[in-house]
C-alpha positions in Angstrom: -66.0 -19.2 -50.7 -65.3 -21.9 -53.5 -68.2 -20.9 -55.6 -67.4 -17.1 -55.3 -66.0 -15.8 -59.3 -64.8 -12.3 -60.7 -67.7 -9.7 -61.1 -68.2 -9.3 -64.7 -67.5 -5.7 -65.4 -68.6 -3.5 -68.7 -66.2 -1.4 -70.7 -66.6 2.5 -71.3 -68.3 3.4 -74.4 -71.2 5.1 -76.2 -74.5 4.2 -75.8 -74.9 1.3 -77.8 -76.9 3.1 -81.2 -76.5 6.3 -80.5 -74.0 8.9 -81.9 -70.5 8.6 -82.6 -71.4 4.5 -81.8 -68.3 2.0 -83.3 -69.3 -1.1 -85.0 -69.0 -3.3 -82.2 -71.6 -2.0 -80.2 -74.0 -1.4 -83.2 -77.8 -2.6 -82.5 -78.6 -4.2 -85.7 -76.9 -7.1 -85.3 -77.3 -7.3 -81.5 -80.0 -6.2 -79.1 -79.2 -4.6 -75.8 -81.1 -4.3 -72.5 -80.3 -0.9 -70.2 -79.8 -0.5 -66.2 -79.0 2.6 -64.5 -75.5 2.8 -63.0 -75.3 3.3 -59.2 -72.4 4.8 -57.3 -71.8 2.2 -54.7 -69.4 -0.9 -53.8 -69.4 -3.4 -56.4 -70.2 -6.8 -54.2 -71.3 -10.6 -54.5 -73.5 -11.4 -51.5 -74.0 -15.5 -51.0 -77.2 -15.6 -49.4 -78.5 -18.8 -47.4 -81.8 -20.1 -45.6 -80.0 -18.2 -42.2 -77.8 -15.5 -42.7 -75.9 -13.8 -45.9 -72.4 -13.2 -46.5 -70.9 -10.1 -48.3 -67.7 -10.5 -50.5 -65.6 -7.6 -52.3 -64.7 -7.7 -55.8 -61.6 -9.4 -54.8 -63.2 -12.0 -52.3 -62.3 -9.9 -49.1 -65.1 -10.7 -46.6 -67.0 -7.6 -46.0 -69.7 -8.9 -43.9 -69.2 -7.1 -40.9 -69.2 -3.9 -42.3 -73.2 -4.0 -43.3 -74.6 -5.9 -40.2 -77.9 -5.4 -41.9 -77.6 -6.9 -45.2 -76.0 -9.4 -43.3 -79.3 -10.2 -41.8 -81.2 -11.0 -44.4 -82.1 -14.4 -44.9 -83.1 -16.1 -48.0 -85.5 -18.2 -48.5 -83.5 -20.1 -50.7 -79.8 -20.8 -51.6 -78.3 -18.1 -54.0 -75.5 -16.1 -55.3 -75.9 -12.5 -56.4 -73.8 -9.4 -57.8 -75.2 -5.9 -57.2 -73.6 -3.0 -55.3 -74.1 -1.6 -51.8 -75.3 2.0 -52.1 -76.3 5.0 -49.6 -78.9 7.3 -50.5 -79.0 10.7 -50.0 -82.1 12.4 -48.3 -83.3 13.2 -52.3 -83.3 8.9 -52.3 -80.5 9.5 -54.2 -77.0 7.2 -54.4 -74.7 9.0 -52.5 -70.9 7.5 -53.0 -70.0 10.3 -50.4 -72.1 9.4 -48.0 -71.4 5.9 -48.4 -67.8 6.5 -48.0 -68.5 6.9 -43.7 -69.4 3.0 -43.8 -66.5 2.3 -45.9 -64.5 3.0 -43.5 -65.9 1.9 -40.4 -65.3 -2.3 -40.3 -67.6 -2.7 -37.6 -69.8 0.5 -37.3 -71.5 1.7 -34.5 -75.1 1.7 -33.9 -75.4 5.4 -34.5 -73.6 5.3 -37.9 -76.1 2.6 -38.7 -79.2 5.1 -37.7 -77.4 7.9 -39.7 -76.0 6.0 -42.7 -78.4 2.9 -43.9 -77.6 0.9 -46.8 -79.8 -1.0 -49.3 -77.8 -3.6 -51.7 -79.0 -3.3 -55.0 -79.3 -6.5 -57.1 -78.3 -6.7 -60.8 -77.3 -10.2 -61.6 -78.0 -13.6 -60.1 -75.1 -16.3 -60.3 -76.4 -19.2 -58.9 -79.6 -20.4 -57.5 -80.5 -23.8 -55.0 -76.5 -24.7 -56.1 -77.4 -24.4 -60.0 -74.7 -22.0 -61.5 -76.7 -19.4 -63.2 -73.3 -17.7 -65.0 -74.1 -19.8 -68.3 -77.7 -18.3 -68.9 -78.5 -15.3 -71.1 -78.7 -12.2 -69.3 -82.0 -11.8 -70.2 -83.0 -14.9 -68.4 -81.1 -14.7 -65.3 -83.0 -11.1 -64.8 -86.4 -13.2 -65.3 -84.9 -15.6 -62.8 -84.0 -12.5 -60.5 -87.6 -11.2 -61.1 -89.0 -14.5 -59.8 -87.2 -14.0 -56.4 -89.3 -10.6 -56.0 -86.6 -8.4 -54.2 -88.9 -5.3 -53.2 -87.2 -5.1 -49.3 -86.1 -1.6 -48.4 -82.4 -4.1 -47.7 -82.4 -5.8 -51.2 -83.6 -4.2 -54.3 -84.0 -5.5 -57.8 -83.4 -2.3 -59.7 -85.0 -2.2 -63.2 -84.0 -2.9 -66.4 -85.3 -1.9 -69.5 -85.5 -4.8 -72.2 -87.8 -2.4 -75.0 -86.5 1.2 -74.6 -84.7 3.3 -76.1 -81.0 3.7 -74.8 -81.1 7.4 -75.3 -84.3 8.1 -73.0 -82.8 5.9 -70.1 -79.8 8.3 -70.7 -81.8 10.8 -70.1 -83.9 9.5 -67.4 -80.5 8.9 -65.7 -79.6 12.7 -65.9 -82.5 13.7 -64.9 -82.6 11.9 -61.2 -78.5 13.0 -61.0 -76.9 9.3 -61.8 -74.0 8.7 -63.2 -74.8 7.1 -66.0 -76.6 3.9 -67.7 -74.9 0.5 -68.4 -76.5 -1.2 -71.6 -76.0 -4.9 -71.7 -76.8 -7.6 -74.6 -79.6 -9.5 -74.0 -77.8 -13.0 -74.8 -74.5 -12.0 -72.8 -73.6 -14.9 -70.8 -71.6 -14.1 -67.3 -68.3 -13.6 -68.4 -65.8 -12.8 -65.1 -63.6 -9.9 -66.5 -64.3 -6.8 -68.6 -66.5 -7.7 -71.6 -68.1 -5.8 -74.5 -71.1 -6.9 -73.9 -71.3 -4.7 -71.1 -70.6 -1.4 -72.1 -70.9 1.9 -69.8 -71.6 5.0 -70.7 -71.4 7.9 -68.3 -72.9 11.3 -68.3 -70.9 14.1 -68.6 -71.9 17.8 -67.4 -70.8 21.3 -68.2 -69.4 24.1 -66.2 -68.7 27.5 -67.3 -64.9 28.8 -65.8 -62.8 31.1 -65.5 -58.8 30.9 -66.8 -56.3 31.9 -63.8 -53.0 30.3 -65.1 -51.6 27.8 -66.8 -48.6 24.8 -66.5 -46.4 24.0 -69.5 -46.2 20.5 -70.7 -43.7 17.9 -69.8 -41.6 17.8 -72.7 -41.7 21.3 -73.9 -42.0 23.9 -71.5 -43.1 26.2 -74.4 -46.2 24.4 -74.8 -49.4 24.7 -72.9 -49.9 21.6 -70.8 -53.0 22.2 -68.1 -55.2 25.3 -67.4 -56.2 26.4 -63.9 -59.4 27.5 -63.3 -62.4 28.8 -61.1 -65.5 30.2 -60.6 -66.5 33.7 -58.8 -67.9 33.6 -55.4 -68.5 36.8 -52.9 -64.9 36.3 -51.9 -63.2 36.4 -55.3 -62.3 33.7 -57.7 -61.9 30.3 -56.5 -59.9 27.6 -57.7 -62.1 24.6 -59.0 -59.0 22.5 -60.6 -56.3 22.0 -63.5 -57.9 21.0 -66.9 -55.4 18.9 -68.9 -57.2 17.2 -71.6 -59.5 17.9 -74.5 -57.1 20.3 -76.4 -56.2 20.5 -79.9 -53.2 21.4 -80.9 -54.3 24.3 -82.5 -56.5 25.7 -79.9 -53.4 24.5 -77.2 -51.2 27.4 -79.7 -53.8 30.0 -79.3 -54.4 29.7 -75.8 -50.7 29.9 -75.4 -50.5 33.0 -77.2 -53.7 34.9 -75.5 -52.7 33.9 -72.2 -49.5 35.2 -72.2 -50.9 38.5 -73.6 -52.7 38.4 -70.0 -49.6 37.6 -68.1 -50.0 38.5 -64.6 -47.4 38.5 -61.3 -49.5 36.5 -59.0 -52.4 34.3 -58.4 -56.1 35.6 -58.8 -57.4 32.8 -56.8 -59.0 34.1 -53.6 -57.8 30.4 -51.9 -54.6 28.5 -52.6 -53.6 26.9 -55.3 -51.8 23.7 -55.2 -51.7 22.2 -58.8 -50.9 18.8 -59.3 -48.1 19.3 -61.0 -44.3 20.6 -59.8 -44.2 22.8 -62.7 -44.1 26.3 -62.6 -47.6 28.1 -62.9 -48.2 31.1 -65.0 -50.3 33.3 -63.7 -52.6 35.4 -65.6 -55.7 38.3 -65.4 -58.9 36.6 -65.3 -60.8 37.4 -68.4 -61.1 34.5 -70.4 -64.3 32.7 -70.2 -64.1 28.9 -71.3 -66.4 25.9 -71.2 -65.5 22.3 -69.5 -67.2 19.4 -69.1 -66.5 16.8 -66.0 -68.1 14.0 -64.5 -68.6 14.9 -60.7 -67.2 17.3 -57.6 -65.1 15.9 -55.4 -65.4 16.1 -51.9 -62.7 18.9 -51.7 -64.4 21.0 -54.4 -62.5 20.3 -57.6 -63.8 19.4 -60.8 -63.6 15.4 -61.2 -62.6 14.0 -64.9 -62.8 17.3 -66.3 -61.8 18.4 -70.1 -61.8 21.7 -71.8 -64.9 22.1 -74.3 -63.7 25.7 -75.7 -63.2 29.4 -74.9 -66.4 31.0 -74.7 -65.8 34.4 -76.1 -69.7 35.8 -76.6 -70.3 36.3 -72.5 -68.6 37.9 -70.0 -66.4 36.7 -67.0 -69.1 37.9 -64.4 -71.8 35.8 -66.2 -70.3 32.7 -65.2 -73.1 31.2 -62.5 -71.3 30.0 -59.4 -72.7 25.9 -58.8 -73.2 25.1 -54.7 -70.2 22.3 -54.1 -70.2 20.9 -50.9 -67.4 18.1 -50.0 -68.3 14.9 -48.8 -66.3 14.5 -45.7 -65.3 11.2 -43.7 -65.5 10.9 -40.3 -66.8 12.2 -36.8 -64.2 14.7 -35.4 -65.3 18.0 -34.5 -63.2 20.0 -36.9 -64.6 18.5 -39.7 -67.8 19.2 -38.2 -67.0 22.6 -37.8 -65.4 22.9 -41.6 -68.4 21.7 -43.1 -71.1 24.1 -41.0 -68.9 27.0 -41.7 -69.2 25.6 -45.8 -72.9 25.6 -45.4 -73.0 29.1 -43.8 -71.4 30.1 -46.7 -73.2 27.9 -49.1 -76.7 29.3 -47.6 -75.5 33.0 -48.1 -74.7 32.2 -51.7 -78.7 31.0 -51.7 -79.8 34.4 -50.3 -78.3 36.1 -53.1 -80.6 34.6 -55.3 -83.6 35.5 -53.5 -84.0 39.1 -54.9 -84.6 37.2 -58.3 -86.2 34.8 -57.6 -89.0 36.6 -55.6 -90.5 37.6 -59.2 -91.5 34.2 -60.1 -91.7 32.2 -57.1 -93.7 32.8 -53.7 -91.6 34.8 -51.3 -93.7 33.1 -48.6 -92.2 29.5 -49.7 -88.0 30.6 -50.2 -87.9 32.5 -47.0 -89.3 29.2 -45.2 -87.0 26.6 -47.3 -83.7 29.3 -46.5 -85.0 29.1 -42.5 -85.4 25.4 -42.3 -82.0 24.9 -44.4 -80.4 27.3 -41.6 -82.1 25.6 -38.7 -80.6 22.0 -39.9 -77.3 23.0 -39.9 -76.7 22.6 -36.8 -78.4 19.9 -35.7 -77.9 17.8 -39.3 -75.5 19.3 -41.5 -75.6 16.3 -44.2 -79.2 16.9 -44.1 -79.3 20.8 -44.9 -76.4 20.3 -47.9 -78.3 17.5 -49.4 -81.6 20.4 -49.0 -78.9 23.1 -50.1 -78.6 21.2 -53.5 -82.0 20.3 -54.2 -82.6 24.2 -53.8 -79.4 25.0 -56.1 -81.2 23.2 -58.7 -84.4 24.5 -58.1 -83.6 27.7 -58.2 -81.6 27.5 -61.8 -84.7 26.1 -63.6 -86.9 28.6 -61.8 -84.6 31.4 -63.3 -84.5 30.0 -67.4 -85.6 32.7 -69.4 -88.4 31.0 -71.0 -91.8 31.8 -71.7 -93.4 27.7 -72.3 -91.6 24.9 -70.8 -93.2 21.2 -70.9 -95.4 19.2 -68.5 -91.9 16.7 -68.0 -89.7 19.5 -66.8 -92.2 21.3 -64.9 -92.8 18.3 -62.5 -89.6 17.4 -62.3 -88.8 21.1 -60.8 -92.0 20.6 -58.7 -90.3 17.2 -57.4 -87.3 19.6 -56.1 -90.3 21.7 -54.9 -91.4 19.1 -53.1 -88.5 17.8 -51.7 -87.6 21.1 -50.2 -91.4 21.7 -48.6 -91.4 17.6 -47.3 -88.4 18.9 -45.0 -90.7 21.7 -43.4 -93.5 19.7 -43.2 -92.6 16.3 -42.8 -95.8 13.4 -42.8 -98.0 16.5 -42.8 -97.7 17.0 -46.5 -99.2 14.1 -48.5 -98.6 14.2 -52.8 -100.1 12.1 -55.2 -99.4 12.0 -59.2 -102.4 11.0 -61.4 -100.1 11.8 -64.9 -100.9 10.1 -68.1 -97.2 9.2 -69.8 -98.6 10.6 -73.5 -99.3 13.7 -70.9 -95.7 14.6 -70.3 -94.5 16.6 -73.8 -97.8 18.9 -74.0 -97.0 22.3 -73.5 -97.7 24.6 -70.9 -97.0 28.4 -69.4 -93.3 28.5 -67.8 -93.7 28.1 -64.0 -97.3 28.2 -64.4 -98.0 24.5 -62.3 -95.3 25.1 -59.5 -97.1 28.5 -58.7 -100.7 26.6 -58.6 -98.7 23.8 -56.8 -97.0 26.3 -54.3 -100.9 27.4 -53.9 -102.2 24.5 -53.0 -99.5 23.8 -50.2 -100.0 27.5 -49.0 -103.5 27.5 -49.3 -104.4 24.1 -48.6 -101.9 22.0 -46.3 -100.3 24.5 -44.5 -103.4 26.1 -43.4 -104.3 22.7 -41.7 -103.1 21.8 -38.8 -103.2 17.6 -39.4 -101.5 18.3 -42.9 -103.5 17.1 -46.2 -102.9 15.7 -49.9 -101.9 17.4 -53.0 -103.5 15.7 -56.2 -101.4 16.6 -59.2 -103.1 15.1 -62.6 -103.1 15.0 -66.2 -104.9 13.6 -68.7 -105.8 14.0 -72.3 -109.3 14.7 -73.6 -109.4 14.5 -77.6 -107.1 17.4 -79.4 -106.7 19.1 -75.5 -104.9 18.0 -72.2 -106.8 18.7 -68.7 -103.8 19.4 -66.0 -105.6 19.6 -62.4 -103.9 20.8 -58.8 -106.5 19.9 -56.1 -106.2 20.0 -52.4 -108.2 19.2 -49.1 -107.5 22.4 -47.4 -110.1 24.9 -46.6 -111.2 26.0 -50.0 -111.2 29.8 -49.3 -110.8 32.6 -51.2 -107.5 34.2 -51.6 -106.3 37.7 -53.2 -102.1 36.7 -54.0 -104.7 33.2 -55.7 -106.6 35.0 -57.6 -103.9 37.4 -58.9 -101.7 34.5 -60.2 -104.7 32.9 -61.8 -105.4 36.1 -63.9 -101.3 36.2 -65.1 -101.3 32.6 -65.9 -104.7 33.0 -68.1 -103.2 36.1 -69.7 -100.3 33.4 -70.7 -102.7 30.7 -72.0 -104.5 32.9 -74.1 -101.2 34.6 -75.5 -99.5 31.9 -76.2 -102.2 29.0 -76.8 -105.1 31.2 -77.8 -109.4 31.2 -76.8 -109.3 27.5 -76.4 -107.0 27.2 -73.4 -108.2 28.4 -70.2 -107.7 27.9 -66.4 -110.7 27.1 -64.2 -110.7 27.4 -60.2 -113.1 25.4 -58.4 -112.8 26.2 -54.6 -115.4 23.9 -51.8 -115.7 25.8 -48.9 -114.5 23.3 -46.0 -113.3 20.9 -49.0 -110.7 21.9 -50.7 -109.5 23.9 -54.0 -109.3 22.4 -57.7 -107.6 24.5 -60.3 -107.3 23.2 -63.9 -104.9 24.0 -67.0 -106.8 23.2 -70.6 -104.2 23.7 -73.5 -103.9 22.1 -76.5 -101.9 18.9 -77.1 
């Protein structure tokens, strides 16, 4: 296509203002706008009146490959950059799942049922034959706006013009993206990496376990890499070889307390293959260290990993063991196989925390998600390790040692909630939000909603059998905030209801004092409303 150019592509950075931020991406003399980052295939799309062609970065046609983008018609003449992504079943991007398309040139119609794609619109380059590239990025998104690309196929995803970098950031990590890009508001379309884009991707921590070690390159005394794991019922496995993000200094003391813990062979329970033809030391496993990476790969490894520090204060067998589960490509059979006997083992790892978790959270509601995660393995194994993750995070804010937690962290674990009861139930389960924003940082009991939530599925949908609506809302009334949980559901009387009701006013009055209080209003035939006042 003559009128096709190079994407545009940001540079890796801080987030422009925030800590550690150089000069050049300083926000006093410039002001930036901020777009989540979506794993997906960077690609220009040239739509027309009848049809759309896709183009890679480097102008390969790609149009066959996504039939159904391919179908969309515009109703006028444009060019436009975004990237073809694959949500998970959390409506998450999903590069892994994304990766079956990839590699399927003209897919069938099953992997079309079982992978859909949406193409997700971040820059327009030309409209009605007008280049567009010359514009401030700021105007070609109001240009882009004007188009109104809500389609389940094409998607304007938002950009924030007036908010803070850092709570986008953190929005990001919150809904598990990769990161934000923040770009200047006056930026023209420049093909090429330019500062004016600038990336900055979220990193996340992993506790580990030291196995061995490789000496560096050029001086085989020196410590060059560190290979580590985590425990799992079967022993220590092997998680990858951490490289970078040594000093010198802490490269000499590792050196010398590893070798103190010399040992004759591996402690891995699996094989290790380091990527490296060095030779690998092999030592007892009782150093606890800290590293931080930016995914897991599809074969279990850490991805962009570097070592953060030794982490001498816990012990070895503290270190929680995260649910990985690779991505695979393709149909055949053994992979099929490979991946339910991962999720058997992934789903045993889950029961383990049951014993735990069954002091905070309703035995009734684990036992159902474990059953339904078991059932789909079988019969949709991306399904149940999409489910298997949602519960992996679940579970780890469920078992925080805390007494208070806020109203923004408790729905977002009530989201996972959700997630993971929307599998069981399906269209049966309806949920509304009614939250104020200023709402959000008030305080509250820990785990004191989700239990009321969990109540009101219990108690309210499952007991029905057309399903009903959950009505979660909060509002604030002067110097107090109202939190409410109602549902349509029968509105009777139960004994495990009014137990946690009593614990979770014991809480309120311990830790907010007289003037907080929980209130239970239950309409025989109607429903059940239970309210949360504490203090702002």
């Amino acid at each position: 296509m003559s009128d096709l150019i190079r994407p545009m592509l940001p540079v890796a950075g801080p987030l422009p203002g925030g800590p550690g931020c150089p000069p050049e991406f300083s926000t006093v003399e410039f002001r930036w706008a901020f777009e989540f980052s979506w794993d997906g295939i960077r690609c220009l799309a040239s739509a027309e009146p009848d049809r759309m062609r896709l183009f890679s970065g480097t102008h390969r046609d790609i149009t066959a490959s996504y039939p159904e983008l391919a179908a969309f018609a515009g109703r006028r003449r444009m060019l436009l950059d975004g990237k073809i992504v694959a949500l998970d079943s959390c409506d998450r991007p999903s590069f892994a799942r994304l990766a079956r398309r990839m590699n399927a040139p003209r897919p069938t119609s099953m992997l079309l049922r079982q992978v859909p794609v949406s193409y997700y619109v971040f820059d327009l380059l030309s409209l009605d034959g007008r280049c567009t590239t010359g514009l401030p990025y700021q105007r070609r998104r109001e240009l882009l706006a004007d188009l109104e690309l809500t389609g389940e196929l094409l998607v304007a995803p938002p950009c924030f013009l007036d908010t803070d970098g850092q709570t986008v950031l953190d929005t990001a990590a919150q809904h598990g993206l990769p990161g934000v890009i923040a770009k200047r508001v006056d930026s023209l379309y420049q093909p090429g990496r330019s500062r004016s884009w600038v990336r900055t991707t979220l990193r996340q921590t992993q506790e580990v376990i030291i196995g061995g070690w490789v000496a560096e390159r050029r001086r085989a005394a020196g410590l060059g890499a560190l290979l580590v794991g985590v425990p799992t019922e079967e022993g220590l496995r092997y998680v990858g070889q951490v490289g970078i993000g040594f000093t010198e200094r802490s490269r000499r003391e590792l050196r010398e307390r590893l070798t103190e813990l010399a040992a004759p062979a591996s402690p891995f329970a699996d094989e290790v293959v380091p990527s490296s033809d060095r030779l690998v030391h092999w030592v007892a496993p009782r150093l606890l260290g800290e590293v931080a990476y930016q995914h897991w790969t599809r074969h279990g490894r850490l991805g962009h990993s570097s070592w953060r520090g030794l982490r001498p204060g816990k012990h070895p067998a503290a270190v929680r063991t995260p649910v990985v589960l690779s991505a695979r490509e393709g149909d055949d059979a053994g992979a099929e196989q490979e991946l339910i006997a991962e999720l058997d083992r992934a789903v045993a790892q889950v029961r383990a925390e049951l014993r735990t978790l069954r002091d905070q959270i309703s035995p009734h509601f684990l036992h159902n998600t474990v059953s339904t995660i078991v059932a789909l393995i079988s019969t949709d194994p991306s399904r149940a390790r999409d489910l298997l993750i949602v519960f992996a995070e679940f579970a780890r804010y469920s078992l925080r040692r805390a007494t208070q937690t806020t109203l923004d962290d408790e729905l977002e674990n009530i989201e996972r909630y959700l997630t993971l009861q929307r599998a069981r139930f399906g269209a049966r389960l309806q949920v509304q939000f009614q939250v104020v924003p200023g709402a959000l940082p008030v305080a509250l009991p820990f785990l004191a909603l989700q239990q009321l939530v969990d109540n009101a599925v219990r108690n309210g949908i499952e007991r029905k059998q057309v399903g009903g609506t959950v009505t979660i809302s909060a509002r604030l009334e002067g110097p107090e905030c109202l939190i409410t949980v109602a549902d349509d559901g029968p509105g009777e009387q139960d004994a495990d209801l009014l137990a946690t009701l009593q614990t979770i006013d014991d809480q309120l009055h311990e830790g907010f004092g007289e003037r907080s209080a929980v209130v239970a209003d239950l309409v025989p035939g109607s429903g059940t409303t239970i309210s949360l006042r504490v203090p702002r």
